[in-house]
C-alpha positions in Angstrom: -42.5 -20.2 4.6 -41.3 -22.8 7.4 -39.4 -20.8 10.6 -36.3 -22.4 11.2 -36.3 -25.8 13.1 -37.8 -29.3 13.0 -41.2 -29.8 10.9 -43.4 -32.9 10.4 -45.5 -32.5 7.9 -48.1 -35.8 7.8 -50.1 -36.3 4.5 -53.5 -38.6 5.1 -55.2 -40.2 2.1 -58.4 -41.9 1.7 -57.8 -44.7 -1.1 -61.1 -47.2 -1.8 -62.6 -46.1 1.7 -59.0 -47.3 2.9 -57.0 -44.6 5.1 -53.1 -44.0 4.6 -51.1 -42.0 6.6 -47.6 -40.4 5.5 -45.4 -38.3 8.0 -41.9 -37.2 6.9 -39.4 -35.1 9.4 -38.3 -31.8 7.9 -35.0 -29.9 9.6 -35.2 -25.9 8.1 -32.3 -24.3 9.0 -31.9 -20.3 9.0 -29.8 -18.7 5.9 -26.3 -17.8 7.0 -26.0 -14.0 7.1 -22.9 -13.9 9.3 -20.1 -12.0 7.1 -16.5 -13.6 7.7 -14.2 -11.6 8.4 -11.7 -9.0 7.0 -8.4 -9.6 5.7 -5.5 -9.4 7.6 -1.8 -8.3 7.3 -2.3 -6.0 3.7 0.7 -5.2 2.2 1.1 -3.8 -1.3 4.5 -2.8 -3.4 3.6 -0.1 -6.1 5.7 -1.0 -9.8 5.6 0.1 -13.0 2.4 0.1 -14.6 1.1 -2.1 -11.7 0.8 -3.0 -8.1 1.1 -6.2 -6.5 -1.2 -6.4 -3.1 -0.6 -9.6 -0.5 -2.8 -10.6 2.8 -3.6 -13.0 5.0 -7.1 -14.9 4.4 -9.7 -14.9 7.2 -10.2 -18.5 8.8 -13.9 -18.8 8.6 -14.2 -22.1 7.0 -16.9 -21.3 4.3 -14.6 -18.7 3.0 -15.4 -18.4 -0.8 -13.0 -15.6 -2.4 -11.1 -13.1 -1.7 -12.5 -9.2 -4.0 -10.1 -6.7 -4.6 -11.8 -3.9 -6.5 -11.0 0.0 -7.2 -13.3 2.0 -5.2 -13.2 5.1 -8.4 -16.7 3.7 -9.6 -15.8 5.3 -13.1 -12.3 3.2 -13.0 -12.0 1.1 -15.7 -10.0 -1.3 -13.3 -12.7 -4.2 -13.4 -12.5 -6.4 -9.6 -10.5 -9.4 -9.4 -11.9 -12.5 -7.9 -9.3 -14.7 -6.0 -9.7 -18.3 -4.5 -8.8 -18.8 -0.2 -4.7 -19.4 0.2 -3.4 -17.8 -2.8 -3.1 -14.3 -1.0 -1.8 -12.1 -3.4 -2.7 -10.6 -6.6 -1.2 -8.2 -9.3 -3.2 -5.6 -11.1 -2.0 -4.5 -14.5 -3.2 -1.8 -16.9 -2.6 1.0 -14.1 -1.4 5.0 -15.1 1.6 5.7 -14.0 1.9 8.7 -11.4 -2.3 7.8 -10.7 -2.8 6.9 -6.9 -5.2 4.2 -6.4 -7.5 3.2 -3.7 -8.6 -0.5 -3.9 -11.2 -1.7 -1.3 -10.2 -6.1 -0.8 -13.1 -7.6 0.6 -13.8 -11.7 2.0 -17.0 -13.4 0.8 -18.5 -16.5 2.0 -20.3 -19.5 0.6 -23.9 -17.8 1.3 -23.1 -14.5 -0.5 -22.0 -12.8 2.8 -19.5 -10.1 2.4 -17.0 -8.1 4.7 -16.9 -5.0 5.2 -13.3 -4.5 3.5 -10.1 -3.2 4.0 -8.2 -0.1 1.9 -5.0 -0.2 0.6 -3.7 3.0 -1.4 -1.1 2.5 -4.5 0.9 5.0 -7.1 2.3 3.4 -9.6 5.4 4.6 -11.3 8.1 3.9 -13.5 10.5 1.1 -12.7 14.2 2.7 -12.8 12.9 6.5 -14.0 15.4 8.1 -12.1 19.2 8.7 -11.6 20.4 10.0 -8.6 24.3 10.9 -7.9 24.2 12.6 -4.2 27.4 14.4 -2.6 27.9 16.2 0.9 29.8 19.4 1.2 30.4 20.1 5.2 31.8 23.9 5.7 34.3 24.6 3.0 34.9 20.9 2.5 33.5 19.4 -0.9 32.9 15.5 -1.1 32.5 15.4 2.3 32.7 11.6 4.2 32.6 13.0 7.8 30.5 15.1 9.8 31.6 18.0 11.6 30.5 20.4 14.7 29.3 23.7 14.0 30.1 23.3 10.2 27.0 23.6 7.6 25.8 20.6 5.9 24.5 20.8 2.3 23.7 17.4 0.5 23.8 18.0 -3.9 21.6 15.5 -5.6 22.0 15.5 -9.2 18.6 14.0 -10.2 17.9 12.9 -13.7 14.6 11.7 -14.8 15.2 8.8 -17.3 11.5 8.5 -18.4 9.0 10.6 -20.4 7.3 12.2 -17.7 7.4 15.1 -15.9 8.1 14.4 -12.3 7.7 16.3 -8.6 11.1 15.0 -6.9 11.5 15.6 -3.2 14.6 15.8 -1.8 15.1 15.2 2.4 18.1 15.6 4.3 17.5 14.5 7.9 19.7 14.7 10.9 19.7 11.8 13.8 21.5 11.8 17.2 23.2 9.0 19.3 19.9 7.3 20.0 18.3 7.4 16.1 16.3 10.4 17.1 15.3 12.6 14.2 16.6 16.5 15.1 16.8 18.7 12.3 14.8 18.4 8.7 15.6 20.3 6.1 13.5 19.2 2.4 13.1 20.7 -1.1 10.8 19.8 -4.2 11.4 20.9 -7.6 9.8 19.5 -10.9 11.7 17.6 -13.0 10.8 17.4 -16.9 11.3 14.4 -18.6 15.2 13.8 -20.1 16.1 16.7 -17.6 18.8 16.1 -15.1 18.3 19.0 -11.7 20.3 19.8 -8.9 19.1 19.7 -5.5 20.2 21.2 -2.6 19.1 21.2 1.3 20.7 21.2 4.3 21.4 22.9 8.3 23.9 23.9 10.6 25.3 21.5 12.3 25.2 21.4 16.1 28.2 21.6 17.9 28.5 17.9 19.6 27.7 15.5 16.8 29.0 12.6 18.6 27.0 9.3 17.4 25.3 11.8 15.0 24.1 10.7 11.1 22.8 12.5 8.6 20.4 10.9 5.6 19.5 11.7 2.4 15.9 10.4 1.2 14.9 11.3 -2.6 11.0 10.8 -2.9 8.2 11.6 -5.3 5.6 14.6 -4.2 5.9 18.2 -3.0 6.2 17.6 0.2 6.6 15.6 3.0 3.2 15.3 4.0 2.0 14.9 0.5 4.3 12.6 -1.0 3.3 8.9 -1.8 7.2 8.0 -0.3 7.8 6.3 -3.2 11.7 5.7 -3.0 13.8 7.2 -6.4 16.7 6.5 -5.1 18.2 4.6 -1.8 19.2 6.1 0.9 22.8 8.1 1.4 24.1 8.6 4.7 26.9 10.6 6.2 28.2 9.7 10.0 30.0 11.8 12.4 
């Protein structure tokens, strides 16, 4: 094999006692193993029975395709090949409730390949859930305002539309004057299929609230530092 560079190879020949000489000027250049680089800006929304990922390409300009592929090597999720500037793709055929780990990887025009970025994804069912949530402060049902010293309890009455059985998370979160988080209070219950729960959480109130608001987040998962944060519902607030 020739090492990278410039080669002359010269050919001499001996034709009826007559001598002939060919050179010709050969330039070997060295294979490309330089990877490009990663993907930037990953984002991915989770839907029903899919997920729809979107990046930025690298800007190495013998970018071939973009390989987004589950990393479950017993997934029957097969990789998806994507040319440079479409950056996006959406993956169909996906289980409901199953988190996914797909590994999106850059490959150049020599073969080279990055080493990948990982983007996680649940997908669940598109309008599943109906959530009706109410605020009772102290003795006061329906409540619109918050008051000091009085106990907060938020009531959502969660019903799960689909077939599934479903853990719901329900937060209530309190924040002061400057957006600062101060009190948690959280619950998770299961929630069958067709079956509509009731959910309650809540604190005491302290006693200046002024600039205070309290939020109510209804998630998927157990708990808080479990849960996917996959949104069933948007979120209710109640201000001071």
């Amino acid at each position: 094999a020739l090492a990278a560079g410039t080669t002359t190879i010269t050919v001499v020949m001996d034709i009826n006692g007559f001598e002939y000489t060919c050179s010709q000027e050969l330039v070997v250049t060295e294979k490309d193993k330089i990877p490009p680089a990663d993907v930037t800006n990953v984002a991915v929304v989770a839907e029903n029975g899919q997920v729809t990922i979107t990046w930025t390409d690298p800007e190495d300009s013998d970018l071939d395709k973009i390989k987004i592929a589950d990393v479950d090597e017993a997934s029957s999720v097969q990789p998806v090949y994507v040319e440079p500037g479409v950056e996006t793709v959406t993956i169909t055929g996906l289980t409901n409730g199953k988190n996914y780990t797909f590994r999106i990887t850059a490959t150049d025009k020599a073969g080279n390949e990055s080493a990948g970025v990982l983007v996680n994804a649940t997908p669940t069912e598109s309008g599943t859930f109906t959530v009706e949530t109410t605020f009772r402060v102290g003795s006061t049902p329906n409540a619109t305002k918050l008051e000091a010293d009085k106990m907060l309890d938020a009531s959502a009455v969660i019903t799960n539309n689909g077939t599934e059985n479903k853990q719901v998370l329900l937060i209530v979160a309190l924040y002061d004057s400057n957006n600062r988080m101060v009190n948690i209070s959280y619950l998770s219950k299961e929630v069958a299929g067709g079956a509509t729960v009731n959910f309650h959480a809540g604190f005491k109130l302290p006693t200046d609230i002024t600039g205070y608001r309290a939020r109510v987040f209804v998630w998927d998962g157990r708990d808080i530092e479990s849960s996917n944060m996959i949104p069933l519902s948007n979120v209710v607030e109640i201000a001071g």
